[in-house]
C-alpha positions as CSV (number, residue, x, y, z in Angstrom):
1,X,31.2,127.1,104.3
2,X,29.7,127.7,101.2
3,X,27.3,124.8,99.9
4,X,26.3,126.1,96.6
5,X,24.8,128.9,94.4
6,X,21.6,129.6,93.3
7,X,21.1,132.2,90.2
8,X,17.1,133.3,90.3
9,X,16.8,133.7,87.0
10,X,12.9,135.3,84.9
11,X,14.1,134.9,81.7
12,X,15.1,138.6,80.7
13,X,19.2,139.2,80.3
14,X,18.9,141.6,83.4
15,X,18.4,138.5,85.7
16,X,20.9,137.2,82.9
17,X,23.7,139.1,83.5
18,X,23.9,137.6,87.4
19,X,25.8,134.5,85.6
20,X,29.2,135.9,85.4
21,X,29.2,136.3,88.6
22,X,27.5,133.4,89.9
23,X,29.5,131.1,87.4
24,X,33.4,132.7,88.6
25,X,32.2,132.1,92.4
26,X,31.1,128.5,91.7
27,X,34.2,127.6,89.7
28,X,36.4,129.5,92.9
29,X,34.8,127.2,95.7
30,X,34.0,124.2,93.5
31,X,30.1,124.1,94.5
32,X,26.9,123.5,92.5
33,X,25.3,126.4,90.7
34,X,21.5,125.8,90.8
35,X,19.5,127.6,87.9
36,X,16.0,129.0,89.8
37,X,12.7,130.5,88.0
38,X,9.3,131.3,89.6
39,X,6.6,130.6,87.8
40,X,4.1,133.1,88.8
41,X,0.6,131.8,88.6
42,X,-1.4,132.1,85.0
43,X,-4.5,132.5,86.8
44,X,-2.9,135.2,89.4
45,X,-1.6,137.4,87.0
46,X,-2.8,141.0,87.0
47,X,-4.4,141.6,83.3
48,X,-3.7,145.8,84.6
49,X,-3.9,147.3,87.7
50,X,-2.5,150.8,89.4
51,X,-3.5,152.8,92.4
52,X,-6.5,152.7,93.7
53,X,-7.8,149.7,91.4
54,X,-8.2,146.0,91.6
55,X,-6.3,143.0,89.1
56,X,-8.2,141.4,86.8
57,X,-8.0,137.7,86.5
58,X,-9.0,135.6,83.7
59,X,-9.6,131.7,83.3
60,X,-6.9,129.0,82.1
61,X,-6.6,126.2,81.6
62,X,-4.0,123.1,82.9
63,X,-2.6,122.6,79.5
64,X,-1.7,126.1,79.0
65,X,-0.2,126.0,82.2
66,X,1.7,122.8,81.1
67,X,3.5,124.7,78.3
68,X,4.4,127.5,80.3
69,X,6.4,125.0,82.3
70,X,7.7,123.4,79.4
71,X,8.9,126.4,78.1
72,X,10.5,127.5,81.6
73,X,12.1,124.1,81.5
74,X,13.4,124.3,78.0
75,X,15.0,127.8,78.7
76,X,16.9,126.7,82.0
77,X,18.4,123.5,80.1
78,X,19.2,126.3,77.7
79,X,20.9,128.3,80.2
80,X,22.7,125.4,82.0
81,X,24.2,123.5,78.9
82,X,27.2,125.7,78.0
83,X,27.7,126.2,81.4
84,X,28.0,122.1,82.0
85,X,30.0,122.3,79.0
86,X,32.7,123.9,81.0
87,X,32.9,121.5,83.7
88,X,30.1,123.3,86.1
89,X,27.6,121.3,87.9
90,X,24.3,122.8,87.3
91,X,20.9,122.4,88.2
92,X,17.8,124.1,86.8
93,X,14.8,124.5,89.4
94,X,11.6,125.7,88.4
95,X,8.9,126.3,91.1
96,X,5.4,127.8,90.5
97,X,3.7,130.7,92.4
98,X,-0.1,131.1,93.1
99,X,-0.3,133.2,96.1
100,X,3.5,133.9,97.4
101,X,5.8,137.0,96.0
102,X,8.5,135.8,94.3
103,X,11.3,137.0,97.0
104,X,9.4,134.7,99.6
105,X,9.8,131.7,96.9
106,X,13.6,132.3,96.3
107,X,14.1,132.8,100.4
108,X,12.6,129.6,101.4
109,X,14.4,127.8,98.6
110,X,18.1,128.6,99.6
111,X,19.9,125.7,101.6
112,X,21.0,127.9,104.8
113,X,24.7,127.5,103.8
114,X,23.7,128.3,99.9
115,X,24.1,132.1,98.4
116,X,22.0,133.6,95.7
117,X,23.5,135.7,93.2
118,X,21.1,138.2,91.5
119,X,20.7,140.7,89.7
120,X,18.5,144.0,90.9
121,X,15.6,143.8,88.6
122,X,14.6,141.6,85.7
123,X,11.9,141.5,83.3
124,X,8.9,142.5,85.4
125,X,8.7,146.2,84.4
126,X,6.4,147.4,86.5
127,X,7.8,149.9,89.3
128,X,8.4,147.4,92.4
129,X,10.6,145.1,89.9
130,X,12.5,148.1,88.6
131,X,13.7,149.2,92.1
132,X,14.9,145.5,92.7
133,X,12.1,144.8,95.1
134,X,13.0,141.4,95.1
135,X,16.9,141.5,95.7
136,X,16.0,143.5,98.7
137,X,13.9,141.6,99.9
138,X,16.4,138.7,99.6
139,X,19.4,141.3,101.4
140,X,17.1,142.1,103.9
141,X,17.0,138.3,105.0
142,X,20.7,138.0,104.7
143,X,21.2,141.2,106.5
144,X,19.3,140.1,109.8
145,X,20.7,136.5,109.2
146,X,24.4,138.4,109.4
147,X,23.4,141.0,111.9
148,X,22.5,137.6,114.7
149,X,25.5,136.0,113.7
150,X,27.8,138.8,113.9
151,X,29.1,138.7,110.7
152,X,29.9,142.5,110.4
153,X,32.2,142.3,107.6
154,X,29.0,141.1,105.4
155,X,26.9,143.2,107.2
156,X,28.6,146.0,105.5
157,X,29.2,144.5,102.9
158,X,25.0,144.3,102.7
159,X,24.3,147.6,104.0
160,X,25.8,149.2,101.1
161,X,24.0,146.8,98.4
162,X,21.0,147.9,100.3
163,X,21.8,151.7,100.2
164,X,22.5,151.7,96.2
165,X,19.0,150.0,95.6
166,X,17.6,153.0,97.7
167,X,19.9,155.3,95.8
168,X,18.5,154.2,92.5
169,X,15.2,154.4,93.9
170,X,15.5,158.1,94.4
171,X,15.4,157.6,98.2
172,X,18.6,159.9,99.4
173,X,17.4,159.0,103.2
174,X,17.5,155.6,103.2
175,X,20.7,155.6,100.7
176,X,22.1,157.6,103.1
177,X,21.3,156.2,106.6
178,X,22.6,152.3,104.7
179,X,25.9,154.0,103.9
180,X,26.8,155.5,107.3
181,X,26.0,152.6,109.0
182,X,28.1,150.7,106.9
183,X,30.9,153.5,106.7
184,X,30.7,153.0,111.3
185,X,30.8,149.1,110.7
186,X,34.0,149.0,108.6
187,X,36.0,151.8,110.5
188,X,35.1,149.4,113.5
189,X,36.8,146.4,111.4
190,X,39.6,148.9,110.1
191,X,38.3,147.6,106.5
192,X,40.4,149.8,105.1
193,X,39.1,148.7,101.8
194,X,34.8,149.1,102.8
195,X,35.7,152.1,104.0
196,X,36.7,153.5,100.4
197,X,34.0,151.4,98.6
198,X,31.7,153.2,101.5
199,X,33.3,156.7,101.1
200,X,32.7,156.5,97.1
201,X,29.0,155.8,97.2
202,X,28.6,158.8,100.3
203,X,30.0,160.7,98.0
204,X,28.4,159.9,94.7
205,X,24.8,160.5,97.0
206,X,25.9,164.2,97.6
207,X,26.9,165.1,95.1
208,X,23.7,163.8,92.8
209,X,21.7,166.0,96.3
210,X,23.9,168.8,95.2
211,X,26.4,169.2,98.3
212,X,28.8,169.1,95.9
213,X,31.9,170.1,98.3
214,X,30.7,167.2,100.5
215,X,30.6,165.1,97.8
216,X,34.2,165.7,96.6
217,X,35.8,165.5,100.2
218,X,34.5,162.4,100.6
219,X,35.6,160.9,97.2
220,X,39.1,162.2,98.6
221,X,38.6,160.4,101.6
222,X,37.8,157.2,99.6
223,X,41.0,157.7,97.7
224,X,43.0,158.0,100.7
225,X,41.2,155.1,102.2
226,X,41.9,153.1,98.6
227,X,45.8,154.0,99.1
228,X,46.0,152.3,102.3
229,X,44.4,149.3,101.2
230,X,46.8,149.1,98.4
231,X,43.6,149.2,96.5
232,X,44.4,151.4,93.0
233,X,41.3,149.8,91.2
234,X,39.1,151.6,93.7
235,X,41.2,155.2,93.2
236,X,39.9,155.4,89.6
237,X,36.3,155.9,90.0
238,X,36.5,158.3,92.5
239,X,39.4,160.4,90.3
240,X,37.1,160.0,87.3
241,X,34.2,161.8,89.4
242,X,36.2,164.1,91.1
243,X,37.6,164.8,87.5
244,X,33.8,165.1,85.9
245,X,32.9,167.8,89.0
246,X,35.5,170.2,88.8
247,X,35.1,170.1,84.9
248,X,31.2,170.5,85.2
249,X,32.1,173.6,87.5
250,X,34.8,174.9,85.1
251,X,37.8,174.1,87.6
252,X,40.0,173.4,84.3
253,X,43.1,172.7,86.7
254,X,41.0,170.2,89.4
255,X,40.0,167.9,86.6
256,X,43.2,168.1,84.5
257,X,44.9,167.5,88.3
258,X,42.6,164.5,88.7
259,X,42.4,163.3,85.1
260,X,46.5,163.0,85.3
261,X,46.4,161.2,88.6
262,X,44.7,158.7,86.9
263,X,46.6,158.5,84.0
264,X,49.6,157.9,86.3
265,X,47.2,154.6,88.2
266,X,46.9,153.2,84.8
267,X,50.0,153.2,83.6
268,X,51.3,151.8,86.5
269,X,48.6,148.7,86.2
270,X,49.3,148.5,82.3
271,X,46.1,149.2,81.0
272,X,47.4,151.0,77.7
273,X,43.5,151.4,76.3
274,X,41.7,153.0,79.5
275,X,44.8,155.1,79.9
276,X,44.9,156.2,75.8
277,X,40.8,157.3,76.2
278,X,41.8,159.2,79.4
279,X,44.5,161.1,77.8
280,X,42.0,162.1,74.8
281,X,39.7,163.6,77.6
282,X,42.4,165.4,79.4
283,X,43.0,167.2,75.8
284,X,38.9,167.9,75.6
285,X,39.9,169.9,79.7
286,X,43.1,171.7,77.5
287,X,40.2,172.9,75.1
288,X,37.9,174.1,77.6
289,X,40.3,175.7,79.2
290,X,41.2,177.6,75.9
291,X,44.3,176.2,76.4
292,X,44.7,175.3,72.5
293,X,48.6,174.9,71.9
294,X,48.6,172.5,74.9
295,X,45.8,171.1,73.4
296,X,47.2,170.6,70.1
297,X,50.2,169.4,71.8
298,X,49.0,167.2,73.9
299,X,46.5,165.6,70.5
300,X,49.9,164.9,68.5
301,X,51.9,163.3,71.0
302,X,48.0,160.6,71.2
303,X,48.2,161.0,67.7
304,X,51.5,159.0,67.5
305,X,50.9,156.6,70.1
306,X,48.0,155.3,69.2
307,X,49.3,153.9,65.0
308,X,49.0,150.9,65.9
309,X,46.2,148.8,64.1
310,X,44.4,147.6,67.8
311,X,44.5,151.5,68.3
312,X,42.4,152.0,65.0
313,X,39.2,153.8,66.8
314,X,41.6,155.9,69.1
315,X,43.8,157.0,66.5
316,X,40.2,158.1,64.6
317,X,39.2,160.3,68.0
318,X,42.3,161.6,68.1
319,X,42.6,162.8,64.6
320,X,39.6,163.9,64.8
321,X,40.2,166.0,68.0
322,X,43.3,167.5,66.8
323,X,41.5,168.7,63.3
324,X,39.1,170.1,65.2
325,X,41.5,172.4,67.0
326,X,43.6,173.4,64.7
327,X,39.8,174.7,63.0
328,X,39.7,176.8,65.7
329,X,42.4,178.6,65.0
330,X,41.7,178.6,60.9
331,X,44.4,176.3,60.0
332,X,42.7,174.9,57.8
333,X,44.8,172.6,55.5
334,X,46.2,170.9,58.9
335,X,42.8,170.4,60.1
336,X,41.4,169.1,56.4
337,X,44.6,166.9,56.3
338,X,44.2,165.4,59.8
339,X,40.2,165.2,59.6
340,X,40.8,163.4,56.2
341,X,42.7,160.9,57.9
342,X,40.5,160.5,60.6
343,X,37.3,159.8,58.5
344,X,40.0,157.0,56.6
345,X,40.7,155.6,59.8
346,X,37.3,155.5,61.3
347,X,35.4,152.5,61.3
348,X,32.6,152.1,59.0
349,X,30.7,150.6,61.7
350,X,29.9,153.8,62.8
351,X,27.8,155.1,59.9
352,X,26.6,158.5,62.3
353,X,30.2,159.5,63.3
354,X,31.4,158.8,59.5
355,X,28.4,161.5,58.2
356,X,29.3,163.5,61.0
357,X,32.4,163.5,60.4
358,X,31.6,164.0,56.5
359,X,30.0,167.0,57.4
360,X,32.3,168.7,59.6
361,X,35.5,167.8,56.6
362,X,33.4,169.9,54.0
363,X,32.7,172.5,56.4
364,X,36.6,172.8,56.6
365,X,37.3,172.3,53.1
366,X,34.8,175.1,52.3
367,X,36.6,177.7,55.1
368,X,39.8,176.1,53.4
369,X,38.9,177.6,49.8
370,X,37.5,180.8,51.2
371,X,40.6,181.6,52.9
372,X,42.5,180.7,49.9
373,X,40.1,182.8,47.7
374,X,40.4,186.2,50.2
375,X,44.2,185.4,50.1
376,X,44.4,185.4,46.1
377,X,41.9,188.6,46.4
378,X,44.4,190.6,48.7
379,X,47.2,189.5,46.5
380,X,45.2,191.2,43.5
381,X,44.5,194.2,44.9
């Protein structure tokens, strides 16, 4: 069993954003959360360094090294107060570094039946921290500790942590090599669910290699995996990127296909908003498409479902969306009227998309009073 949780934490809110996480599994098994920070050396820090050069050290002294704990100290007792205040026991660690990397600090800290929960990079900035050198090194121990105890449920689980740090790393090999290996592991568990989870990210890596057909048949396979596991929540991100393909391609009928599957998943969960922002993207595929009465259609029917005062932003999109079609086709006192509303109900928080908006009103007042002005014209002649 689970003994407790330990968050590494560098001070940045990348390493930060680990605590939701961390703080949900704690309050689920009722085990200690445990605050960690490595306090890299003063006096080992590289003053700047690249290839082919050496780091550059400089003196300090203990007392500057005393406020740097201080201040490490302070910050964890920051961290860890709110999250006492809701009934969590919490601990905040601090251990300093001279010569070990921080991964090799963290590793030797965890109780054998603890878990750490962290995020991929934090605030070191420099390449190694940016590709998550550290949480890899940290899944790399859990992977071999899993692998010898034949946990191959968390071996997957592992391998495709491991293959997304590769992914973002830019190396499709590795990504790629993690992925099958976990895709073989979870067909051998019929883990219905992996599978999709596995399928998805296969997926996602052709098609960013450009094997875009690849790519979409096996985000159909993750959907089909998703359906057996009763899993809808997994179903939507592979719709949405089947959906953002076909429409990148110009396949108006794929995406609108895809986009309306979708639709269908989130109505069926309940989740009005997602499914409302979905709907004003199918209408942007009706435009593409050229398809501008459906368009238009389809705009008015959002336009009155969305009146209600939570909808306020929504209702703005959509108002805008539908005055910009009916533009299109040089009705222009619909579009001024709906435009006008639209830059009413937009929020002002949103001073770019109000001048925007500005703009694009007189643009239509001005075709507005040309037309009318050619019209009175005709009429004179």
């Amino acid at each position: 069993p689970i003994t407790g949780i330990t968050v590494p934490l560098d001070g940045s809110p990348l390493a930060e954003a680990a605590l939701p996480i961390a703080t949900r599994i704690a309050t689920a098994l009722s085990v200690p959360l445990t605050l960690f920070q490595v306090i890299p050396s003063i006096a080992g820090q590289s003053m700047g360094w690249g290839a082919g050069y050496e780091s550059y050290y400089y003196p300090v002294s203990e007392e500057m090294e005393h406020d740097e704990e201080e201040a490490v100290a302070e910050y964890l007792q920051a961290v860890a107060t709110p999250l006492r205040a809701r009934g969590l026991t919490v601990q905040a660690v601090w251990q300093r570094s001279v010569m070990s990397r921080a991964e090799e600090i963290i590793l030797a800290y965890l109780p054998p039946s603890g878990i750490a929960v962290m995020a991929s990079h934090g605030r070191g900035g420099v390449l190694r921290w940016a590709l998550g050198s550290t949480a890899e090194a940290v899944l790399d121990r859990a992977l071999a500790l899993y692998t010898q105890t034949g946990k191959n449920g968390l071996v997957a689980q592992t391998l495709r942590r491991l293959g997304t740090i590769h992914a973002k790393r830019g190396d499709a090999v590795k990504a790629t090599a993690r992925y099958q290996r976990s895709l073989e592991l979870c067909a051998s568990l019929s883990d219905h669910e992996g599978t999709s989870r596995t399928l998805y990210l296969l997926g996602a890596a052709d098609i960013r290699a450009g094997l875009i057909d690849d790519g979409l048949g096996k985000l159909n396979q993750s959907i089909a995996a998703a359906e057996v596991a009763q899993q809808p929540n997994l179903i939507e991100p592979a719709l949405a990127a089947i959906a953002r393909v076909h429409r990148s391609r110009g396949a108006h009928d794929e995406a609108l296909d895809a986009m309306q599957r979708w639709v269908a998943i989130l109505k069926t969960q309940g989740d009005r908003a997602d499914a409302l922002q979905v709907l004003g993207s199918i209408a942007e595929i009706y435009q593409d498409k050229g398809a501008w009465e459906e368009a238009e259609a389809h705009l008015q029917r959002l336009v009155r479902v969305t009146g209600n005062p939570e909808d306020r932003d929504l209702h703005a999109r959509a108002l805008r969306q539908l005055g910009t079609a009916e533009a299109r086709r040089g009705a222009w006192a619909e579009a001024r009227a709906h435009l006008t509303e639209a830059f009413e109900a937009l929020s002002a928080s949103e001073p770019e998309t109000h001048a925007a908006l500005s703009a694009q009103l007189g643009h239509v007042c001005l075709q507005q009073a040309d037309a009318l002005i050619r019209r009175g014209l005709g009429k004179l002649r």
